[in-house]
ROVEXMI-565184 format. One line per 4 residues: their letters; for each residue x, y, z of C-alpha. Coordinates in steps of 0.05 Angstrom, whole numbers, m for minus. Layout:
a = X/Y/Z ~ ... .
***
This chain:
xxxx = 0/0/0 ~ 17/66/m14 ~ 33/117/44 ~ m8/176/1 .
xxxx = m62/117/2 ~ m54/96/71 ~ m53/169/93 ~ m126/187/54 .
xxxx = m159/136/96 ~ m194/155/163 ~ m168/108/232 ~ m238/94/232 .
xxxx = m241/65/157 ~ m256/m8/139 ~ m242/m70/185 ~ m176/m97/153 .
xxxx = m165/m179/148 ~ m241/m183/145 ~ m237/m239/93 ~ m187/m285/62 .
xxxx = m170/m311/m6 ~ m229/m371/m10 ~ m269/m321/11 ~ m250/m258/m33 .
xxxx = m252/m319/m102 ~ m321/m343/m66 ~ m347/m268/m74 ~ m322/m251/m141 .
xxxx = m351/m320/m172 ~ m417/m305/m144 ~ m415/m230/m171 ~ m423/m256/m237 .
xxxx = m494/m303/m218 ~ m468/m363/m265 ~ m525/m401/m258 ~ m562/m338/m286 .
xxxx = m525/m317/m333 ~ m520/m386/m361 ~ m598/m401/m369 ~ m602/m318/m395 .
xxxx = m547/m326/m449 ~ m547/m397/m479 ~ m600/m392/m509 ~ m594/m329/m550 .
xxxx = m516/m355/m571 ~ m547/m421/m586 ~ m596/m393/m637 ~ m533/m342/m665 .
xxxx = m470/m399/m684 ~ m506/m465/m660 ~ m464/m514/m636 ~ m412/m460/m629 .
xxxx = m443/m439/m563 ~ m390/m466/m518 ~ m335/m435/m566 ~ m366/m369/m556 .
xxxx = m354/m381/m480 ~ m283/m398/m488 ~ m268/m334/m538 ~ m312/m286/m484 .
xxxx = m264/m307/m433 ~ m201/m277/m472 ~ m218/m200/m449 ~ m231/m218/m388 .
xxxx = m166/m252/m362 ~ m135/m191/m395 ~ m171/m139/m356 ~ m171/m187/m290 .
xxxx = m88/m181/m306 ~ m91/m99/m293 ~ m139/m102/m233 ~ m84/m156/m207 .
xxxx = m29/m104/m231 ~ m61/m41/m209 ~ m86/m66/m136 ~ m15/m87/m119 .
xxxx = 4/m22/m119 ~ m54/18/m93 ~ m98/m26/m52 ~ m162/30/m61 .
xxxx = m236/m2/m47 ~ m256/39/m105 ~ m213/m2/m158 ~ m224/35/m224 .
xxxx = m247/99/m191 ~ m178/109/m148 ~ m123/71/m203 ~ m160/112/m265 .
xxxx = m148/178/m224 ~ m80/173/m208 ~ m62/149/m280 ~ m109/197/m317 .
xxxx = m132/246/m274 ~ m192/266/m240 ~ m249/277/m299 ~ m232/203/m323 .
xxxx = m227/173/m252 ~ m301/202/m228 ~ m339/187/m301 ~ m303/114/m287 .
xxxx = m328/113/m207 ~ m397/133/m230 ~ m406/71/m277 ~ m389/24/m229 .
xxxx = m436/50/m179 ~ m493/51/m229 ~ m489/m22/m254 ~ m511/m38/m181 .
xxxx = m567/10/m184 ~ m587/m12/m256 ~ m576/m88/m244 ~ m598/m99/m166 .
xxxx = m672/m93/m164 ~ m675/m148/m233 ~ m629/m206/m188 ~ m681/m206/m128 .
xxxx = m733/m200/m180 ~ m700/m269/m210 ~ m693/m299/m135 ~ m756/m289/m114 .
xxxx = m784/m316/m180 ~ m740/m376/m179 ~ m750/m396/m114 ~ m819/m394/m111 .
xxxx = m832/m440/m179 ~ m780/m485/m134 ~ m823/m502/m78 ~ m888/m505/m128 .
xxxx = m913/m431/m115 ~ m926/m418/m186 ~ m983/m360/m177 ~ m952/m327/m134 .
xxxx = m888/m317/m176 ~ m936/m285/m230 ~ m971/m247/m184 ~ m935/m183/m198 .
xxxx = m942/m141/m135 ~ m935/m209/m93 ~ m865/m217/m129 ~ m838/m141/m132 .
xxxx = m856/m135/m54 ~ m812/m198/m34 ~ m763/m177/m90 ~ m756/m104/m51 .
xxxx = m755/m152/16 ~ m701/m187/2 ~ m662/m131/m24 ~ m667/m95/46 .
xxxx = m644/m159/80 ~ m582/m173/35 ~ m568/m100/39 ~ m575/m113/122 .
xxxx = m520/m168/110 ~ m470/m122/79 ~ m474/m80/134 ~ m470/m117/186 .
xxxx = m402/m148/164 ~ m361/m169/114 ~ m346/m244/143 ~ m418/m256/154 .
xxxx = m428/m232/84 ~ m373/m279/69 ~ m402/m340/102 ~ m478/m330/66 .
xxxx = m428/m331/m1 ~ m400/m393/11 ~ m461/m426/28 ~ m492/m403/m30 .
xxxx = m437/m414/m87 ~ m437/m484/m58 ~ m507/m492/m70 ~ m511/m460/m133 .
xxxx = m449/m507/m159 ~ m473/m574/m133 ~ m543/m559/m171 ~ m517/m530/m235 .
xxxx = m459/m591/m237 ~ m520/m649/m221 ~ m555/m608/m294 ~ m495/m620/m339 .
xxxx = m483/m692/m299 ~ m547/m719/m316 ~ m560/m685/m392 ~ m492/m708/m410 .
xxxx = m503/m778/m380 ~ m568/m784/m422 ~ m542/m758/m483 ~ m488/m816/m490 .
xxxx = m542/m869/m446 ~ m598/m843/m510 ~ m656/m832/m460 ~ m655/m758/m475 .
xxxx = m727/m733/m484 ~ m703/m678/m538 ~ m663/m679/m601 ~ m595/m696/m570 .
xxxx = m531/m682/m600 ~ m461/m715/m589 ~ m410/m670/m561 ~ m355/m653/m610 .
xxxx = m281/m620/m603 ~ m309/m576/m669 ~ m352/m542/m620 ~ m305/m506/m582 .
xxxx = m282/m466/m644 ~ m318/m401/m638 ~ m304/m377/m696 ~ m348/m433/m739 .
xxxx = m411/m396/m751 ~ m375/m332/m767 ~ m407/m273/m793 ~ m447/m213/m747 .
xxxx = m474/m272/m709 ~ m408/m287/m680 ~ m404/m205/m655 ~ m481/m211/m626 .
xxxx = m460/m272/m591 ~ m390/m248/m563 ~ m425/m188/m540 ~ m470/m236/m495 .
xxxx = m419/m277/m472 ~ m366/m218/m455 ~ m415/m199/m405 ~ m439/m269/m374 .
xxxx = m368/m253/m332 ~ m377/m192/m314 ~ m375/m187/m232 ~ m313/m212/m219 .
xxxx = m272/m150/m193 ~ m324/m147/m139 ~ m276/m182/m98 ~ m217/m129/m113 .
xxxx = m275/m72/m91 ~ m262/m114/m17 ~ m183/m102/m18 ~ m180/m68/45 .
xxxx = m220/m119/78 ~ m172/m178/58 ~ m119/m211/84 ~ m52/m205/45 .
xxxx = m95/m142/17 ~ m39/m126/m42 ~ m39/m199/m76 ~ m103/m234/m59 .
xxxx = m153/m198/m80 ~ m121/m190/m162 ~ m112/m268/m150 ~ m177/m284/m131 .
xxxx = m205/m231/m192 ~ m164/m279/m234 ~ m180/m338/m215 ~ m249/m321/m208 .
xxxx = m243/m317/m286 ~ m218/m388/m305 ~ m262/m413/m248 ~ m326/m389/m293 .
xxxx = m292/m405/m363 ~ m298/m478/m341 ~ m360/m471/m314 ~ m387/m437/m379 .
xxxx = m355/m475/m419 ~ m381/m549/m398 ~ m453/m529/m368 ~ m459/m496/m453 .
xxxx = m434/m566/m472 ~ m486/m605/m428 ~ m543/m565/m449 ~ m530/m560/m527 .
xxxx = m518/m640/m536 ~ m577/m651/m488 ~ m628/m597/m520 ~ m602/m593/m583 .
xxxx = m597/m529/m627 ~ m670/m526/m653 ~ m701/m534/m575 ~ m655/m467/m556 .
xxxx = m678/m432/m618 ~ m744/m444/m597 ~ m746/m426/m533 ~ m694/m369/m535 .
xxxx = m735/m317/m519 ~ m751/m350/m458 ~ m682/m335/m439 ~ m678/m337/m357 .
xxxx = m734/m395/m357 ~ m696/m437/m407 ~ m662/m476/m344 ~ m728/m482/m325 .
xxxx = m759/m515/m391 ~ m694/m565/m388 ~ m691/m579/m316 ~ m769/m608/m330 .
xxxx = m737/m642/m389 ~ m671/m674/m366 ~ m689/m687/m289 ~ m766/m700/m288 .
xxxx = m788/m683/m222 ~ m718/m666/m193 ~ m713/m601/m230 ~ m724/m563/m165 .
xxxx = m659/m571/m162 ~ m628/m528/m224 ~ m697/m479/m208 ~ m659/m463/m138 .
xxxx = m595/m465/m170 ~ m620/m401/m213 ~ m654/m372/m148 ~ m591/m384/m111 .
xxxx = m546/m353/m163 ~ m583/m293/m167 ~ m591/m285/m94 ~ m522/m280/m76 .
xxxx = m509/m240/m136 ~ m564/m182/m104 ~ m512/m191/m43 ~ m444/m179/m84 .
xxxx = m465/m133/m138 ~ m475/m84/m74 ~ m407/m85/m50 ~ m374/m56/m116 .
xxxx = m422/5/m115 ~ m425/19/m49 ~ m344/15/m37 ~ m339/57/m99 .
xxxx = m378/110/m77 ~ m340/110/m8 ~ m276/122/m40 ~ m304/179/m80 .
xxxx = m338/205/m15 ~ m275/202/31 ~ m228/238/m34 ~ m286/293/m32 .
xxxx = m312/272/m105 ~ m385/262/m73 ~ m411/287/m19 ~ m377/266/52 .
xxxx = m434/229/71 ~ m424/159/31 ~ m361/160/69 ~ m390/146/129 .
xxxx = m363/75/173 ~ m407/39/215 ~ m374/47/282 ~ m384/m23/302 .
xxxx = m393/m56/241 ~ m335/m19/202 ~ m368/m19/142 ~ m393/40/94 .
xxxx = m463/31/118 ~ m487/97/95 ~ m462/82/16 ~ m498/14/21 .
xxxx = m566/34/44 ~ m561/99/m13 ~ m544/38/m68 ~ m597/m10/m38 .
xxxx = m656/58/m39 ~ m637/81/m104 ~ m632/8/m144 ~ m701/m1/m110 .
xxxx = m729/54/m132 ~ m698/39/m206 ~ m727/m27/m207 ~ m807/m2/m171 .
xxxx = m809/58/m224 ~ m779/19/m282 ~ m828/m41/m275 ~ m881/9/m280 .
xxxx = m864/24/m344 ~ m867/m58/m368 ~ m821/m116/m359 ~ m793/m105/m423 .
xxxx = m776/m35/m401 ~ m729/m72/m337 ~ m694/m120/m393 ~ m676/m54/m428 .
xxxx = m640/m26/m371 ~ m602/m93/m361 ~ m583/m91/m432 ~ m556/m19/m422 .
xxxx = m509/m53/m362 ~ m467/m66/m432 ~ m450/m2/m439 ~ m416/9/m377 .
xxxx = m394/m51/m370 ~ m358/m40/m419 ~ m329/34/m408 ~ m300/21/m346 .
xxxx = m269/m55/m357 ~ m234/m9/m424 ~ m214/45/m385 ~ m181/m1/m328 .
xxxx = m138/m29/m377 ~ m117/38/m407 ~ m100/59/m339 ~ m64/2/m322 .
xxxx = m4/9/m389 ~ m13/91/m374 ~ 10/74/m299 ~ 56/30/m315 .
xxxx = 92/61/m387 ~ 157/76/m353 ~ 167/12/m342 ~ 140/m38/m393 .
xxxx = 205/m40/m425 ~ 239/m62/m372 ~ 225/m142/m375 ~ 183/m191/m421 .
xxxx = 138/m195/m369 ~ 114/m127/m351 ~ 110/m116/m433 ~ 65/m163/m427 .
xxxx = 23/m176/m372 ~ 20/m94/m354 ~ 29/m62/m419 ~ 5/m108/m484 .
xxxx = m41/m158/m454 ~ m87/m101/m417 ~ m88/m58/m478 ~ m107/m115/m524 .
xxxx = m163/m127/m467 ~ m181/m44/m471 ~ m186/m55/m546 ~ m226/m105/m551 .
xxxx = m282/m86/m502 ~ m285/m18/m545 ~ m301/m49/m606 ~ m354/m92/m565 .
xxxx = m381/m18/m544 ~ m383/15/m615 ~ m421/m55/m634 ~ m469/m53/m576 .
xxxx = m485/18/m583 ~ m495/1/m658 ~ m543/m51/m643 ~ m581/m12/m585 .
xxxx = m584/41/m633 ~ m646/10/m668 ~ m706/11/m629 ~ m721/m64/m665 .
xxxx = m670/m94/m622 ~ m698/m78/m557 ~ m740/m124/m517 ~ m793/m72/m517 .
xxxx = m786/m66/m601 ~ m814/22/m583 ~ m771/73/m599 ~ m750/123/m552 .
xxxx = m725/185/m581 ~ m715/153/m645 ~ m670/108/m607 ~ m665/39/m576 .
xxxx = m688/47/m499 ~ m623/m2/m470 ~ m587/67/m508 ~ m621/123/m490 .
xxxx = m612/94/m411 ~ m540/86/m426 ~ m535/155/m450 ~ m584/186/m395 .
xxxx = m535/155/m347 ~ m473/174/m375 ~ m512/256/m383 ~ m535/247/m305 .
xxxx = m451/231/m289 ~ m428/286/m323 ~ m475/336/m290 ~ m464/306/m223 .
xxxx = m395/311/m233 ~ m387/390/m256 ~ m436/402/m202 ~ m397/364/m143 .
xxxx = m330/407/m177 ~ m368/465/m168 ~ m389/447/m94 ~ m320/416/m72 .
xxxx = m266/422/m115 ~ m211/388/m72 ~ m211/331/m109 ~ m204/361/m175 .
xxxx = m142/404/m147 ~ m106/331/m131 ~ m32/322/m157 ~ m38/260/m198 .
xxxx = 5/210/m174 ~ 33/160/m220 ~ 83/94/m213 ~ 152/108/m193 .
xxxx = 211/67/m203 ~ 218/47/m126 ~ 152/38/m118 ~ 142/m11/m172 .
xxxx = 206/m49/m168 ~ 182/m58/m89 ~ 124/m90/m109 ~ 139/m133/m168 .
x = 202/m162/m127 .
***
């Protein structure tokens, strides 16, 4: 840790050695809701490049480990809660550091109220409640419930946080392994109910459909990962603070890449390609439709595998946004309140319960408007997704350009690897804003604006930064008057010894 870091944070800040590695890679996994993202996204990539589904997985990983290399990089040397926020700031400057801060705290606001939508939905259809999970109000009331609890468990401490994640990434692994267990040991035993397939080497070639329909499906699976840094947002609250957190980012990654890759591989040979085109638009019910198909009257099991997964994703997605916004409160780019530590709990309570009000207000008045109107703001989550994985990895070779030449290694790892990573996500930007461009592709097919509604939210947030930004210069400028502080020689060399 740095001493200009060390010497920004209050004797009253957050309670050090908290959590350790398991628990920090534990976190991270569950950020991303796997089982989730799985039964939201194969579908869709099925009915793009077919059989290539699992490929797609694979390729989608390749950003990621690039950009999980800079967080690693970057939170060796500045072991900052607010990740992206603090390292863009010192390697960029102030303007680039808040817009960067602000889009991590709205993807919790945007994305929060949606998971304990998916819980509550999922769980109920597991224990037979069916009419109560489409009972609107029933379900938006428990979803607003269990946000308010989950926030109450960030609060109250980062280890009991901690514990609830383990119990629930074991749940959610067990179930989601006994899926691709069973479809793949009916697919070779031939007492598969659907138009099986037999799993092929050839399918792990993303590049086999080819065409726009491997960009529209590499846009999907980019962001079936995203979630992972949430366990570099708890750096100060880990043991071995300036390694573990990068390594559990990273291995986070690789963790879900094999995951991904052989849950796609399960359901494609068990459903078949024409079963997922079918039922694509089902999207987060398509475990549902299989786990009746494959396990017969055990497929409570993959329904609370879903429910679990996006549970203990409401829990995690919290702590990025809320840790953010207390580094930006305690450097004086938002007002001092967020900065605010629980006296006994040592934990930014006051940031949590502002991310928890406002993503529940996002999700009451946006459900107002129609379902179709919350999928739009999920699919604007892209967008700054995105923006702030790019702009980590720019940061990171900026930081570290003095020194890139000085070894193989840093060329690589710090310099050429998170650039490629930067690059890449941009073009997946330009695409998505592209394709959100046309009102057509929206999952409410209205135009607002002329525009796509997942766009105009992405650009409504990105206006509302910018105006809370000039605004908060205006108010307190202290942050804005900052000397930038950038890697030095000893510094580094101390670090990567």
């Amino acid at each position: 840790m740095t001493n200009a870091t060390a010497d920004a944070r209050p004797p009253d800040g957050l309670k050090p050695d908290a959590i350790g590695f398991l628990d920090a890679l534990v976190i991270g996994l569950n950020a991303t809701s796997p089982a989730y993202s799985l039964a939201a996204v194969v579908g869709p990539i099925a009915v793009l490049v077919g059989i290539h589904a699992p490929g797609v997985m694979l390729a989608s990983f390749v950003p990621m480990l690039l950009i999980a290399s800079a967080f690693y990089y970057l939170n060796r040397v500045d072991q900052d809660c607010g990740t992206t926020f603090s390292w863009v700031t010192r390697a960029m400057g102030p303007w680039a550091g808040w817009l960067g801060g602000w889009a991590i705290a709205m993807t919790g606001v945007l994305v929060v109220g949606s998971l304990a939508d998916v819980a509550v939905t999922f769980a109920l259809l597991a224990v037979g409640l069916d009419s109560w999970a489409e009972n609107e109000a029933v379900r938006q009331t428990l979803a607003v419930v269990l946000i308010l609890v989950m926030t109450a468990v960030c609060v109250v401490g980062t280890e009991v946080s901690a514990r609830v994640q383990d119990a629930l990434i074991l749940a959610q692994v067990v179930c989601l392994l006994a899926l691709a267990v069973v479809a793949l040991y009916r697919v070779y035993a031939g007492t598969g109910t659907l138009d099986s397939l037999e799993p092929s080497m050839d399918w792990l070639n993303p590049f086999g459909a080819g065409g726009a329909s491997l960009t529209a499906a590499l846009l999907l699976g980019v962001f079936t990962y995203w979630g992972w840094e949430s366990a570099v947002n708890l750096t100060e609250e880990t043991e071995d603070s300036a390694t573990a957190p990068g390594r559990a980012a990273v291995w986070s990654t690789v963790v879900l890449l094999v995951t991904y890759v052989s849950v796609a591989i399960a359901v494609v040979a068990y459903a078949g390609t024409d079963f997922l085109a079918e039922n694509a638009e089902e999207e987060e019910f398509l475990f549902a439709l299989l786990a009746e198909e494959a396990m017969g009257g055990w497929d409570w099991v993959v329904l609370l595998a879903v429910s679990t997964s996006a549970l203990a994703s409401t829990q995690t997605t919290i702590i990025p946004a809320s840790r953010t916004a207390l580094s930006m409160a305690r450097r004086h780019a938002l007002p001092r309140h967020f900065a605010r530590i629980h006296p006994r709990f040592r934990t930014p309570d006051a940031s949590t319960w502002w991310v928890a009000g406002i993503a529940i207000a996002w999700y009451i008045v946006v459900s107002r408007i129609s379902e179709n109107a919350l999928f739009d703001s999920l699919t604007a989550l892209s967008l700054l997704i995105a923006f702030y994985y790019a702009l980590t990895g720019v940061a990171c070779a900026v930081f570290y350009r003095r020194h890139l030449t000085e070894n193989v290694k840093q060329f690589l790892l710090i310099g050429v690897g998170p650039l490629i990573g930067a690059g890449l996500l941009t073009w997946l930007l330009v695409e998505s804003v592209i394709d959100m461009a046309d009102p057509e592709n929206s999952y409410s097919g209205v135009s607002w604006f002329g525009l796509g509604p997942p766009l105009v939210i992405g650009i409504g947030i990105a206006l509302a930064g910018v105006v809370v930004m000039v605004v908060q210069r205006l108010v307190s400028p202290a942050f804005w008057s900052e000397r930038r502080t950038v890697a030095d020689p000893e510094l580094v060399h101390g670090k990567e010894s």
